[in-house]
C-alpha positions in Angstrom: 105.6 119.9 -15.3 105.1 118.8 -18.6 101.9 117.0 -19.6 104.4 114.2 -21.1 107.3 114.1 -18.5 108.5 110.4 -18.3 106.8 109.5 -21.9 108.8 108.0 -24.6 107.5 108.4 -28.2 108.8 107.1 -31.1 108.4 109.4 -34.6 109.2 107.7 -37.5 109.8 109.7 -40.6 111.5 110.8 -44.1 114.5 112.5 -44.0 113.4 115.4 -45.1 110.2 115.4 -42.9 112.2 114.5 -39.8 114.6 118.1 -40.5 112.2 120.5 -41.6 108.7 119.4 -41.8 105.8 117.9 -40.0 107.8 115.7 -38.2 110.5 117.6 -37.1 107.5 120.4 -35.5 106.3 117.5 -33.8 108.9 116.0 -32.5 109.9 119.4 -30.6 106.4 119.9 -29.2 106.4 116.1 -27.2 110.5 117.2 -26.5 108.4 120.4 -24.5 105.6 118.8 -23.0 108.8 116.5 -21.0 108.7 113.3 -23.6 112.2 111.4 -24.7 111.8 111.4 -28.3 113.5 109.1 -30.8 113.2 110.3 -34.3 114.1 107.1 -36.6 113.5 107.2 -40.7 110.7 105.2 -42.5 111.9 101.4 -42.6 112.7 99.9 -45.8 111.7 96.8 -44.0 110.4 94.5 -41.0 113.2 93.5 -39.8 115.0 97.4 -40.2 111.5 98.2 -38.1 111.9 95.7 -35.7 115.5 96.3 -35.4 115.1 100.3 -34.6 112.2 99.6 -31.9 114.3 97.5 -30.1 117.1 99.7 -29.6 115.1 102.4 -28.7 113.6 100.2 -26.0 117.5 99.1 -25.1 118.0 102.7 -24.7 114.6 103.9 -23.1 113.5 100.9 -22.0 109.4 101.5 -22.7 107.4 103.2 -25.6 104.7 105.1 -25.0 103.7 106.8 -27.9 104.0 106.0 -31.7 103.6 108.6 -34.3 104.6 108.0 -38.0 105.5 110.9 -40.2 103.9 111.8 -43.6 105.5 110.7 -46.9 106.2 114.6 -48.6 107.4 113.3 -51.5 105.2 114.6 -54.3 105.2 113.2 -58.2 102.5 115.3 -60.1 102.8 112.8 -63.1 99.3 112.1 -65.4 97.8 108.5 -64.0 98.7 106.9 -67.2 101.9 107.0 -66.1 102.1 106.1 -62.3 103.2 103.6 -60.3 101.2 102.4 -57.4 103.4 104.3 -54.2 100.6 102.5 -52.1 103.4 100.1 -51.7 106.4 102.0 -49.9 104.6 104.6 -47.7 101.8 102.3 -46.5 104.0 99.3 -45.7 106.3 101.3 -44.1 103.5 103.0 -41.3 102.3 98.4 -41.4 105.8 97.7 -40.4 106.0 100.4 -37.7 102.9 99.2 -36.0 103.5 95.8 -35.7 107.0 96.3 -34.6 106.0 98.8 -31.7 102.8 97.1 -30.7 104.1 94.8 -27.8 105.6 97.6 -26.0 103.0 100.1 -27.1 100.5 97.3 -25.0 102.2 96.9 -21.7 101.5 100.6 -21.3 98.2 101.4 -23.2 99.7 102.9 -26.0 99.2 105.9 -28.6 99.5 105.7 -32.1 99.4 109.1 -34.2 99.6 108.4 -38.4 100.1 111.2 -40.2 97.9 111.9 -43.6 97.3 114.1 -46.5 93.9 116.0 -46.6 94.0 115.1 -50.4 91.9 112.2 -50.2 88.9 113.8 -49.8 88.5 115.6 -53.0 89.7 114.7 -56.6 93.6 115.5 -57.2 94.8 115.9 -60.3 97.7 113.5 -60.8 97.8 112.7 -57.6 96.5 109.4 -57.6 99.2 107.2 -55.6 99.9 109.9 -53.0 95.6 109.7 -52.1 95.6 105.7 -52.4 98.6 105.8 -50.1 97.2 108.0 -47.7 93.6 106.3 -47.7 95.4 102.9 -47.3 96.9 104.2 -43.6 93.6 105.5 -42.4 92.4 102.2 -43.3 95.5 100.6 -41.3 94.8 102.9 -38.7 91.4 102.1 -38.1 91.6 98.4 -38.1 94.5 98.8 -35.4 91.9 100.4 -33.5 89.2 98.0 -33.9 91.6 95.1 -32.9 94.0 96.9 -30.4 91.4 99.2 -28.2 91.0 96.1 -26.0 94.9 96.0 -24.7 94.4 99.9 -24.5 96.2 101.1 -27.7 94.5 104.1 -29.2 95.5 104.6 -32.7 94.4 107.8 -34.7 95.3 109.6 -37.9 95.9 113.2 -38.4 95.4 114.7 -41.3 97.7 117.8 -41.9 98.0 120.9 -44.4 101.5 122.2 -42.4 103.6 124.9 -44.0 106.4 122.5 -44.4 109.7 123.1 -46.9 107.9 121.4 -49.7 105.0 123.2 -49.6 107.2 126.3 -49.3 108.8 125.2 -52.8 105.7 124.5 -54.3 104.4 128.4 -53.2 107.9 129.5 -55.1 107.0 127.6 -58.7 103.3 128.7 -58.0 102.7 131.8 -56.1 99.4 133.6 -57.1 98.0 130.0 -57.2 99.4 129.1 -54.1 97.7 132.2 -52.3 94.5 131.9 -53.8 93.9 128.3 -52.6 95.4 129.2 -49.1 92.8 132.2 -49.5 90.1 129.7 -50.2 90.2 127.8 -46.7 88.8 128.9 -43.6 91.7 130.0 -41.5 93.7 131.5 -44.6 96.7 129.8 -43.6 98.9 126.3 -43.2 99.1 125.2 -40.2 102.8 125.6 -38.0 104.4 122.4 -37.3 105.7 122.6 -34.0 102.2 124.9 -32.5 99.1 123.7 -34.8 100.4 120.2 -35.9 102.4 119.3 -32.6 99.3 120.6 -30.7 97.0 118.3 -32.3 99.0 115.5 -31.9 99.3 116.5 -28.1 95.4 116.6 -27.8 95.5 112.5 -29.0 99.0 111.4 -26.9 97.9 113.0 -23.7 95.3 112.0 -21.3 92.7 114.6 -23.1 92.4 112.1 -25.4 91.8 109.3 -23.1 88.7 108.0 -25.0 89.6 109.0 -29.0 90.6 105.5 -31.3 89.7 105.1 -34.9 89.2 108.9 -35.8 91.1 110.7 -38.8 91.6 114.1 -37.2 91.6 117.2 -39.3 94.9 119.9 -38.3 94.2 121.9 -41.6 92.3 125.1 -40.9 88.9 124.0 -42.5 91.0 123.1 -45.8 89.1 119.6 -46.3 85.8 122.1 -46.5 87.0 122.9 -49.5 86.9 121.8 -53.4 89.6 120.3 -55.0 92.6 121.8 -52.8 95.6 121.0 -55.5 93.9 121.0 -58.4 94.5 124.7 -58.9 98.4 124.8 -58.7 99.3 121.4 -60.4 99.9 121.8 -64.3 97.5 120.3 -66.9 
């Protein structure tokens, strides 16, 4: 018996997440713990979000358990030059919650958001991914503060997953790769499907009964350390 048998859970992600990355890992780990899963893409807007959450509830008929996917797409480009990605990414996890909140309350829901460790050191050129990212664990913990109430616990996990981007950035960057892999305490990125999907599984199941408002770290000690991408993006 899986820990999750009768569950539905609802992942929303990128493309690219949802096929080979974070997503996709958790999405087969809830699959093996017995959940339905419905893996939809990041909507472009409230009514696209509204209009997926109702048809997985057409087709399932409850939700369970909310978990929206990281943004991977990366743009090392010098501040001068950015525009504020705040926008896209952030509104996008907004629109998720409020579209899956009703049925996520008629069953004492679980939220999972999905961050970037970057926020808690200085990234070079990296400025709107870290705003975006900070801006959901703000989201997330004001849905806890005002949904804990109607039994909604909403979380964020922050994740450092050997993912295909980060596989790409290893190619351009080897030796620098390495060496900051080297410098966090486990030495490695986490799998998606065994380290990230079992993280997520600790805050969706019943062990997690009593957890809201907490940013989780699924990294292998890599917030403990300085500066994580400053090593392997180019001046």
């Amino acid at each position: 018996m899986g820990r999750l048998n009768d569950k539905v859970a609802v992942i929303c992600a990128g493309r690219q997440d949802a096929q080979h990355g974070v997503a996709a890992g958790i999405a087969q780990r809830l699959r093996d713990e017995g959940a339905r899963v419905a893996l939809l893409g990041s909507p472009a807007s409230k009514a696209e979000a509204e209009a997926a959450i109702a048809d997985v509830l057409t087709r399932h008929g409850r939700i369970d358990i909310l978990v929206n996917g990281a943004d991977e797409s990366t743009d090392f480009s010098p501040l001068a030059s950015k525009s504020l990605a705040v926008a896209p990414s952030a509104q996008a996890v907004l629109w998720s919650l409020q579209a899956a909140y009703p049925a996520l309350r008629e069953r004492g829901g679980r939220v999972v958001n999905i961050v970037a460790t970057m926020g808690d050191s200085l990234n070079r050129k990296l400025a709107d991914g870290v705003a975006a990212s900070e801006a959901i664990k703000s989201l997330t913990r004001s849905a806890a503060e005002e949904w804990g109430e109607h039994g909604v616990l909403v979380n964020a996990l922050a994740v450092a997953a050997d993912t295909a981007v980060f596989r790409k950035l290893r190619e351009q960057a080897p030796e620098a790769v390495d060496a900051l892999v080297a410098q966090s305490p486990m030495q490695r990125m986490g799998d998606c499907e065994a380290d990230i999907g079992g993280a997520v599984m600790l805050l969706v199941s019943e062990a997690g009964r009593f957890l809201t408002g907490h940013v989780l770290y699924a990294d292998g000690g890599q917030h403990l350390t300085p500066t994580p991408f400053e090593a392997i993006v180019p001046m």
